[in-house]
N, CA, C and O atoms as CSV, one atom per row, in Angstrom:
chain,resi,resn,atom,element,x,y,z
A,1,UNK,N,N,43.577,34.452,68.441
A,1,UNK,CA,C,42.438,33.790,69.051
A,1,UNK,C,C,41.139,34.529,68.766
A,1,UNK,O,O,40.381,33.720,68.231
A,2,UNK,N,N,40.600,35.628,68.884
A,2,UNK,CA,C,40.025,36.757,68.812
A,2,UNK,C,C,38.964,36.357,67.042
A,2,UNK,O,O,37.769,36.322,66.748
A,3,UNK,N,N,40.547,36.089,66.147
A,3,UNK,CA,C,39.927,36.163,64.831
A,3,UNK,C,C,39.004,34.760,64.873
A,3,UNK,O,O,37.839,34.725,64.476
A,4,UNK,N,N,39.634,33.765,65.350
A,4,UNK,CA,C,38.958,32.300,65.718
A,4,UNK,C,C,37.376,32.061,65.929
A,4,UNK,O,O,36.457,31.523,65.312
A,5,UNK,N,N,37.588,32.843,67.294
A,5,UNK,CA,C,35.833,33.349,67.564
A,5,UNK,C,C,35.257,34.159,66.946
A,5,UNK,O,O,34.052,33.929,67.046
A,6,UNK,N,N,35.416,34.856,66.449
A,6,UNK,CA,C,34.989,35.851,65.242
A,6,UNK,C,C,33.917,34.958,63.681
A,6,UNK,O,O,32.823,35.152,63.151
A,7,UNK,N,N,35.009,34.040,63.514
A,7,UNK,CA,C,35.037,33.188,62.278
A,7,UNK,C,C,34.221,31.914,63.075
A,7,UNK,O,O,33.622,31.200,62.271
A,8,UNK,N,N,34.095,31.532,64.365
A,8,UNK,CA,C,33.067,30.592,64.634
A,8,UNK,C,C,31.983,31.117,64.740
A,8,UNK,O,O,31.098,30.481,64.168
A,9,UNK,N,N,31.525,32.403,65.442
A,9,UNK,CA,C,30.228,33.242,65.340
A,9,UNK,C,C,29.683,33.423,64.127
A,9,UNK,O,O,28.505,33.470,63.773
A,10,UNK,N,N,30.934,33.541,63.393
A,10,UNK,CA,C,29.998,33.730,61.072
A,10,UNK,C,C,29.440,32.666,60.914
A,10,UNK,O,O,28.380,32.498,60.312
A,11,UNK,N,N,29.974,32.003,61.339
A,11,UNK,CA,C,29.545,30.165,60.423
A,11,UNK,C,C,28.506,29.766,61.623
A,11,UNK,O,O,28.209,28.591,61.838
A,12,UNK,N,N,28.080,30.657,62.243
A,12,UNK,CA,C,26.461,30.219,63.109
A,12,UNK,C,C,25.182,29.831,61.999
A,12,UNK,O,O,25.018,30.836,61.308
A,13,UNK,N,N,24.472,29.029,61.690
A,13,UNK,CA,C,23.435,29.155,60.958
A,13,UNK,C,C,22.367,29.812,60.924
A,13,UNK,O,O,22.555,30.382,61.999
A,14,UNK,N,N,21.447,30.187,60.599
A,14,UNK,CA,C,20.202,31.171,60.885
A,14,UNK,C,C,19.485,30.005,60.817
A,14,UNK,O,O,19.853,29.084,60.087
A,15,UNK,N,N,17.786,29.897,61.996
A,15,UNK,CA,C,17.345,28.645,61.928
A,15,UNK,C,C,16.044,29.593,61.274
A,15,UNK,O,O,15.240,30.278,61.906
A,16,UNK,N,N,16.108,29.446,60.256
A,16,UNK,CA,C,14.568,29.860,59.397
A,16,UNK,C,C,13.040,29.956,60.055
A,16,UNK,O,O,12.450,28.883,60.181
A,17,UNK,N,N,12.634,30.680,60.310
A,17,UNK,CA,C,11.321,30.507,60.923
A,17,UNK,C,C,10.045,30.513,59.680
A,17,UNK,O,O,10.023,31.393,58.820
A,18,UNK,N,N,9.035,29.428,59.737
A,18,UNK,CA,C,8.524,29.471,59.191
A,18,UNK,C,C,6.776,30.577,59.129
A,18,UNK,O,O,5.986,31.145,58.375
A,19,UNK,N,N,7.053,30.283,60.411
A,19,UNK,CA,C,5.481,31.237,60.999
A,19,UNK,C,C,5.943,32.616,60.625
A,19,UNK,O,O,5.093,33.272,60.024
A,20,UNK,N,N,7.130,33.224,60.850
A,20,UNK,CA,C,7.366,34.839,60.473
A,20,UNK,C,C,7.466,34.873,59.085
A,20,UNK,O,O,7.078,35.937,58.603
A,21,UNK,N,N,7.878,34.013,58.266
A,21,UNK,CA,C,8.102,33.659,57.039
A,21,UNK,C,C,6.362,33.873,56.076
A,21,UNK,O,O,6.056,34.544,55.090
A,22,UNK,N,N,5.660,33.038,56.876
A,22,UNK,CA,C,3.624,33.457,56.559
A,22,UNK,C,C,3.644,34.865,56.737
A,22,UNK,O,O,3.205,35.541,55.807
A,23,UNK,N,N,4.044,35.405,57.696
A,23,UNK,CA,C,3.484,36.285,58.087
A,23,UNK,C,C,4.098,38.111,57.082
A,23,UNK,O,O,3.530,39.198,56.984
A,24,UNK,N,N,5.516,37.576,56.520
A,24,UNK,CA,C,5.851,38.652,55.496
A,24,UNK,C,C,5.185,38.076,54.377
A,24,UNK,O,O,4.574,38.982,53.810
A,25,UNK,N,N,5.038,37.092,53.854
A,25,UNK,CA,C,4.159,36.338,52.926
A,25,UNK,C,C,3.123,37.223,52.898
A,25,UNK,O,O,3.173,38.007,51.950
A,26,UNK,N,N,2.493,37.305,53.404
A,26,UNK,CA,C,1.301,37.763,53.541
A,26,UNK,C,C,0.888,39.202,53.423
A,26,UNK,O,O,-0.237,39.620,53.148
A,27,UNK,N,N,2.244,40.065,53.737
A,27,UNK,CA,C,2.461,41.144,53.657
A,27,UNK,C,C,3.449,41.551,52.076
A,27,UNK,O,O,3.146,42.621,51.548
A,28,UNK,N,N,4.204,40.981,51.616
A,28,UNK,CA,C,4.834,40.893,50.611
A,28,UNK,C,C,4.306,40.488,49.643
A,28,UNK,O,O,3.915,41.386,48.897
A,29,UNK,N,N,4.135,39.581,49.348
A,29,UNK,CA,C,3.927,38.060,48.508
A,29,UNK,C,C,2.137,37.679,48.261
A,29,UNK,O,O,1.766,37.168,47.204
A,30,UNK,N,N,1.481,37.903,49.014
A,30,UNK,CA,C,-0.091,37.049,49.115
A,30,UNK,C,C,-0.641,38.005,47.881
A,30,UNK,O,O,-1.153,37.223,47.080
A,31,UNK,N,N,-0.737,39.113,47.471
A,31,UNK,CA,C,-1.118,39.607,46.739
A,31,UNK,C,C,-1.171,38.949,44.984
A,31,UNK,O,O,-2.096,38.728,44.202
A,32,UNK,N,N,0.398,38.794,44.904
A,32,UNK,CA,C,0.243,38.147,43.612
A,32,UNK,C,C,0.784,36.110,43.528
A,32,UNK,O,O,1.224,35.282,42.730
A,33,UNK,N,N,0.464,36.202,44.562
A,33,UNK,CA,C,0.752,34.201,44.668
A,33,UNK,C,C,-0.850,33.815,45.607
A,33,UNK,O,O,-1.287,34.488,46.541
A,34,UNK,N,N,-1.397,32.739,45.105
A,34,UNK,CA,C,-2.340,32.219,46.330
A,34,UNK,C,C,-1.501,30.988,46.576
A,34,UNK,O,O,-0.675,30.393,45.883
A,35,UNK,N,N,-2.146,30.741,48.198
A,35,UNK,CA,C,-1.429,29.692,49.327
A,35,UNK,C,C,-2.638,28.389,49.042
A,35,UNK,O,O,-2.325,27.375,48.419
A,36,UNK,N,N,-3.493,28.525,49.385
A,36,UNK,CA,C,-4.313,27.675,49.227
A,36,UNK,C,C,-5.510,27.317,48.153
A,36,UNK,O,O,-6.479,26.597,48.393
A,37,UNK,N,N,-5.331,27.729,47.391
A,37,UNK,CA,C,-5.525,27.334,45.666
A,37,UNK,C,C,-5.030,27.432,45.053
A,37,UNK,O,O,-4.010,28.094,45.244
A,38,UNK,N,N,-5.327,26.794,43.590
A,38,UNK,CA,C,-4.523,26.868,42.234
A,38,UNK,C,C,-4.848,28.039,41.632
A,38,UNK,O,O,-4.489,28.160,40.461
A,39,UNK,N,N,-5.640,29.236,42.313
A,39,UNK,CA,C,-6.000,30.268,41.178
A,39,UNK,C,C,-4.705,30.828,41.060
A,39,UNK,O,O,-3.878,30.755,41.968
A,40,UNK,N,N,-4.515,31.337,40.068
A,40,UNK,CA,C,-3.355,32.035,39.495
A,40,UNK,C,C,-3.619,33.721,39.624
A,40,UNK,O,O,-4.455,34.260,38.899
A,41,UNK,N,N,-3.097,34.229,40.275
A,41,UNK,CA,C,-3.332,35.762,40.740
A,41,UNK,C,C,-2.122,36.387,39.423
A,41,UNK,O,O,-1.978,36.127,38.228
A,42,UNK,N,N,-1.480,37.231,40.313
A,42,UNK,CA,C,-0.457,38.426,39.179
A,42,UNK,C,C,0.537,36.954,38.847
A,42,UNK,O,O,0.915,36.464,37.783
A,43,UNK,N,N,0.680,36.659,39.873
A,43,UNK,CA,C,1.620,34.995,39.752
A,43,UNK,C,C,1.314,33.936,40.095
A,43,UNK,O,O,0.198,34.097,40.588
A,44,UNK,N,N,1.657,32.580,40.190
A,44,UNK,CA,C,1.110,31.650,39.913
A,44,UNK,C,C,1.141,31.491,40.978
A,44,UNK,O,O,2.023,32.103,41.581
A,45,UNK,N,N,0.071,30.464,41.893
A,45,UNK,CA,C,-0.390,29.720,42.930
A,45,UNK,C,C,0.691,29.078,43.295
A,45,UNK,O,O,1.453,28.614,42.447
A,46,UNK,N,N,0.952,28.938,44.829
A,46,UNK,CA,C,2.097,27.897,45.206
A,46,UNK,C,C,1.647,26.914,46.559
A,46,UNK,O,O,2.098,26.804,47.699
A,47,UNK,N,N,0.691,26.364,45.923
A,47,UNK,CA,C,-0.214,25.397,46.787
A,47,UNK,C,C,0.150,24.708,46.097
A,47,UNK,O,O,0.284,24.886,44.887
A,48,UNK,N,N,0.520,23.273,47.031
A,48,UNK,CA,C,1.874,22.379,46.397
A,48,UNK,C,C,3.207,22.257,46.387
A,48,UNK,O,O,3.897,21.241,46.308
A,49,UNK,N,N,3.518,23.423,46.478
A,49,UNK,CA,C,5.261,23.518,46.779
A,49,UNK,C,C,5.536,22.439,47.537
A,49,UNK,O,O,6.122,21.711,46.736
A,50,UNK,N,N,5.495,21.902,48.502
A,50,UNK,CA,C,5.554,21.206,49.485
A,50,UNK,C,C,5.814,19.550,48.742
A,50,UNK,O,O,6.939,19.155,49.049
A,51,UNK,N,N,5.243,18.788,48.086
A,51,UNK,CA,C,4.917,17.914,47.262
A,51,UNK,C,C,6.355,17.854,46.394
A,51,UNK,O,O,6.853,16.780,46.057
A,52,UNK,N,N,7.011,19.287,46.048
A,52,UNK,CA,C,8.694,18.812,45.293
A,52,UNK,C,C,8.414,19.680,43.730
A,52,UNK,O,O,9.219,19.437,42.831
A,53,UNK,N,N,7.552,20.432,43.519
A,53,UNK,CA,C,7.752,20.867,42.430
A,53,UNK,C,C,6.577,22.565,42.498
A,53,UNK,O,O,5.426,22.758,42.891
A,54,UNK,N,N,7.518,23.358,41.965
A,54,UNK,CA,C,7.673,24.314,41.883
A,54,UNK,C,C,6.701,24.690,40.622
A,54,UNK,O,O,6.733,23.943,39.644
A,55,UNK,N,N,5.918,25.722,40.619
A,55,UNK,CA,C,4.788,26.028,39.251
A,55,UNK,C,C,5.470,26.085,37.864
A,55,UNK,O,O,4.953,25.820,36.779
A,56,UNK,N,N,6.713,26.476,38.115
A,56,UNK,CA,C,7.760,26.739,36.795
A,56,UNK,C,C,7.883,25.151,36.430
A,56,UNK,O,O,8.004,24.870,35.238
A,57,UNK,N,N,7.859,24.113,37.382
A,57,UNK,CA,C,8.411,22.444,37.268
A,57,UNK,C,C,9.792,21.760,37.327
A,57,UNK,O,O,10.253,20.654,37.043
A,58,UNK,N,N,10.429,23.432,38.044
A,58,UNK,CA,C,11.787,23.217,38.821
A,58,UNK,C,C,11.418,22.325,40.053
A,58,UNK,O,O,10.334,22.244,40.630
A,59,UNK,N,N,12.582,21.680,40.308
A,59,UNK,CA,C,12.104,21.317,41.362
A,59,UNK,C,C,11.840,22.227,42.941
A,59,UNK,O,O,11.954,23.393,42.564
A,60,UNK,N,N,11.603,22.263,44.202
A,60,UNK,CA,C,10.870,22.774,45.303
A,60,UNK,C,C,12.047,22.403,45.992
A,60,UNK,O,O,12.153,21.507,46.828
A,61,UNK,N,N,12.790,23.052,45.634
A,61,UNK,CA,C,14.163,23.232,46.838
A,61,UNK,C,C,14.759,24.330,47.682
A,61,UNK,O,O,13.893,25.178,47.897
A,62,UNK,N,N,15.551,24.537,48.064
A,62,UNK,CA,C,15.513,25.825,49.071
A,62,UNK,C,C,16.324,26.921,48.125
A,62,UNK,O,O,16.027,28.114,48.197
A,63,UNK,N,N,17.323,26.465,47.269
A,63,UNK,CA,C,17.759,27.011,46.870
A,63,UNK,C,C,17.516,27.443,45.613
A,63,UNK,O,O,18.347,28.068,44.955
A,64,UNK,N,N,16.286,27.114,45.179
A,64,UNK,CA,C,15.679,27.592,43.883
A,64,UNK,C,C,14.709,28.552,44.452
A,64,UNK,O,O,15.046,29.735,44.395
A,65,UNK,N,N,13.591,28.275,44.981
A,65,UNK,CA,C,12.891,29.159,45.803
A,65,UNK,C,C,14.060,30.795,46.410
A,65,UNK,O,O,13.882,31.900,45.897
A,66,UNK,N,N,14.992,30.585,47.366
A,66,UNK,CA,C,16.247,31.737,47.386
A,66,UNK,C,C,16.513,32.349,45.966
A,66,UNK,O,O,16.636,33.574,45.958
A,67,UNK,N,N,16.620,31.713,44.790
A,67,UNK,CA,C,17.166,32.268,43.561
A,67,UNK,C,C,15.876,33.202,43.084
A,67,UNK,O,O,16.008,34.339,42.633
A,68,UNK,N,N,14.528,32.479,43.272
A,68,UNK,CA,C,13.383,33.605,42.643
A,68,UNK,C,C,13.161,34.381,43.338
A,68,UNK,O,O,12.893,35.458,42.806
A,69,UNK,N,N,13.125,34.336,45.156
A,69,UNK,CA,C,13.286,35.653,45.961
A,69,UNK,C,C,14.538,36.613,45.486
A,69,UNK,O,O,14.239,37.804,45.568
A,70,UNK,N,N,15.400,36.452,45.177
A,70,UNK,CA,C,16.605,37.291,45.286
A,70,UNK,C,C,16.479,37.840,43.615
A,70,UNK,O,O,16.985,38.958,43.516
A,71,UNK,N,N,15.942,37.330,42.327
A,71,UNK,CA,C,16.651,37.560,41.468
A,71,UNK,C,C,15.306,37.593,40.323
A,71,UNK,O,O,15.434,37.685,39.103
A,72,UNK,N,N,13.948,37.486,41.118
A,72,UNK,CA,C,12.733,38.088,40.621
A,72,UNK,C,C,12.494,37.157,38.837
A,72,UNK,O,O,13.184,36.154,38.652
A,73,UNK,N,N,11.743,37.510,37.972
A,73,UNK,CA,C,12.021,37.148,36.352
A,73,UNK,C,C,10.425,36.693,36.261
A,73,UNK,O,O,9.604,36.527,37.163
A,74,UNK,N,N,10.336,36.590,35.165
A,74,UNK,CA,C,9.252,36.454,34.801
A,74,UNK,C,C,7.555,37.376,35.352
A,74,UNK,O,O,6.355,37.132,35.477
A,75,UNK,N,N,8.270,38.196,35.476
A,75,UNK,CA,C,7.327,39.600,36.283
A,75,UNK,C,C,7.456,39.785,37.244
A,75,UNK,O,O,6.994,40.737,37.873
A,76,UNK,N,N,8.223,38.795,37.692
A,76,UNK,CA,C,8.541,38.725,39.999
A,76,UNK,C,C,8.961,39.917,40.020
A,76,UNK,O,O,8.632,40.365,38.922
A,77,UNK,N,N,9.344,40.500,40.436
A,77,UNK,CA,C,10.163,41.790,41.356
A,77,UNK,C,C,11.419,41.109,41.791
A,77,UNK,O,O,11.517,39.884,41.872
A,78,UNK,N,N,12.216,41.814,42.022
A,78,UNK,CA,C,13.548,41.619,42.312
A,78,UNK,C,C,14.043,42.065,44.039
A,78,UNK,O,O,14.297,43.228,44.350
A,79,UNK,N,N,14.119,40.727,45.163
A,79,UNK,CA,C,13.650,41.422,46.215
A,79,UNK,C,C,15.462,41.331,46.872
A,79,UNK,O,O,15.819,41.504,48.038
A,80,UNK,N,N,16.263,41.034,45.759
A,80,UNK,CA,C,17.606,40.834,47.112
A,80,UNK,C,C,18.308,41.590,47.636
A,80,UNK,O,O,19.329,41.440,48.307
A,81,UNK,N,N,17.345,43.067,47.101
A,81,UNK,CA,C,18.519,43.978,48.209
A,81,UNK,C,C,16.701,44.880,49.288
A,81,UNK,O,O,16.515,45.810,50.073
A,82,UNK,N,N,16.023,44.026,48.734
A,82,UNK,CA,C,14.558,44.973,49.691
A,82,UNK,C,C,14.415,43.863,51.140
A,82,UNK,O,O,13.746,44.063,52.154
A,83,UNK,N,N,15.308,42.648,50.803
A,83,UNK,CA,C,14.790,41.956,52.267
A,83,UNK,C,C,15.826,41.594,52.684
A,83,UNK,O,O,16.619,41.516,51.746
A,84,UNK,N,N,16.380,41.251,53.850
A,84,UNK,CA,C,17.609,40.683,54.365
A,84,UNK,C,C,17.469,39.399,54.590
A,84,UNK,O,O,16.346,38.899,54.656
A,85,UNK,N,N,18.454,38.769,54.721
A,85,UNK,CA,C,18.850,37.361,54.806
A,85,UNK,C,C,18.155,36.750,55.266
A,85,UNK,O,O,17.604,35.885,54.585
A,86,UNK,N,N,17.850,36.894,56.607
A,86,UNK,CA,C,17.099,35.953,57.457
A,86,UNK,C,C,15.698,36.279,57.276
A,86,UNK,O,O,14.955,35.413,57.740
A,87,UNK,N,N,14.862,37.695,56.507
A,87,UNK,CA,C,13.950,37.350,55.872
A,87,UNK,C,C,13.400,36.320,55.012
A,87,UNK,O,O,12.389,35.618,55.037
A,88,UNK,N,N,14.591,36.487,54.095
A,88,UNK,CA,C,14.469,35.626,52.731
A,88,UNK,C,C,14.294,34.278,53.170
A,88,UNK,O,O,13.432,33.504,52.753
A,89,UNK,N,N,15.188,34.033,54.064
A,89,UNK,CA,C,15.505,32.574,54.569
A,89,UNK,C,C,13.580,32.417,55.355
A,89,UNK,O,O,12.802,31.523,55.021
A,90,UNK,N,N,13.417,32.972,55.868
A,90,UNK,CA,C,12.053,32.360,56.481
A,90,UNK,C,C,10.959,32.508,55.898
A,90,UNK,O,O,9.928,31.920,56.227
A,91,UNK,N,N,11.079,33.427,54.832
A,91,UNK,CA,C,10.161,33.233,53.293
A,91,UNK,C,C,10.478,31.528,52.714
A,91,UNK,O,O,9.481,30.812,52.798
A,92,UNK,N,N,11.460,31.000,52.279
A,92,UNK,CA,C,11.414,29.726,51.917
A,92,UNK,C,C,10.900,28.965,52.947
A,92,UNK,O,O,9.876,28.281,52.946
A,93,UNK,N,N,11.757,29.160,53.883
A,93,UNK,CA,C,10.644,27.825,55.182
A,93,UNK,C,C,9.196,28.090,55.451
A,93,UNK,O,O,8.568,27.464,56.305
A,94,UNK,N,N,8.699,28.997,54.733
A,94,UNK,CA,C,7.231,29.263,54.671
A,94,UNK,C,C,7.015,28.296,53.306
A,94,UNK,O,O,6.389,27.238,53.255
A,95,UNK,N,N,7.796,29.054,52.109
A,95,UNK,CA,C,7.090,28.629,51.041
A,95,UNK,C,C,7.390,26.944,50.492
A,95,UNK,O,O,7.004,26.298,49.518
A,96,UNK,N,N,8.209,26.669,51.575
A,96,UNK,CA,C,8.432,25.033,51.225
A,96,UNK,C,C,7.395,23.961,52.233
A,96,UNK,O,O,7.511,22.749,52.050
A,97,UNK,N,N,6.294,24.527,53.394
A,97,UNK,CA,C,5.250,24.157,53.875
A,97,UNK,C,C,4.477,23.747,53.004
A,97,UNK,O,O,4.227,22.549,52.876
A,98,UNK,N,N,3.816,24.948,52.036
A,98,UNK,CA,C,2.929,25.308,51.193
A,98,UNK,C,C,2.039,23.678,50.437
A,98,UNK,O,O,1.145,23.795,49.599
């Protein structure tokens, strides 16, 4: 029984926050992305995300957005062992506002 509840507590979801999500944005991220223009800083602007397409012209999904947090490329930094889960996770529900 023990293992039961164990294995229903894992499979809890994390509910993404988007406001804490701005707010490492901002601390992480604002430097080389702008939120509210197209200027292109160290990286490209992600004003628009929101709309379904991504600056690369992937599409603006959660799990593409997760793949460039975690796995960096094209000059990104590589953040999947500098932020934890439920960071990452409220970095996308930020950056899918945008």
């Amino acid at each position: 029984m023990k293992t039961l509840v164990l294995f229903a507590l894992s499979a809890v979801a994390y509910a993404a926050d988007p406001a804490a999500g701005k707010a490492l944005f901002e601390k992480k991220c604002g430097i080389c992305h702008a939120t509210e223009s197209s200027e292109r800083r160290i990286g490209p602007a992600l004003k628009g995300v929101k709309d379904g397409s991504l600056p690369s012209h992937r599409d603006a999904t959660h799990d593409a957005i997760l793949q460039k947090i975690e796995n960096g490329g094209g000059g990104m930094p590589v953040f999947r062992d500098l932020l934890k889960q439920e960071q990452k996770e409220d970095l996308v529900a930020y950056v899918l506002t945008l």
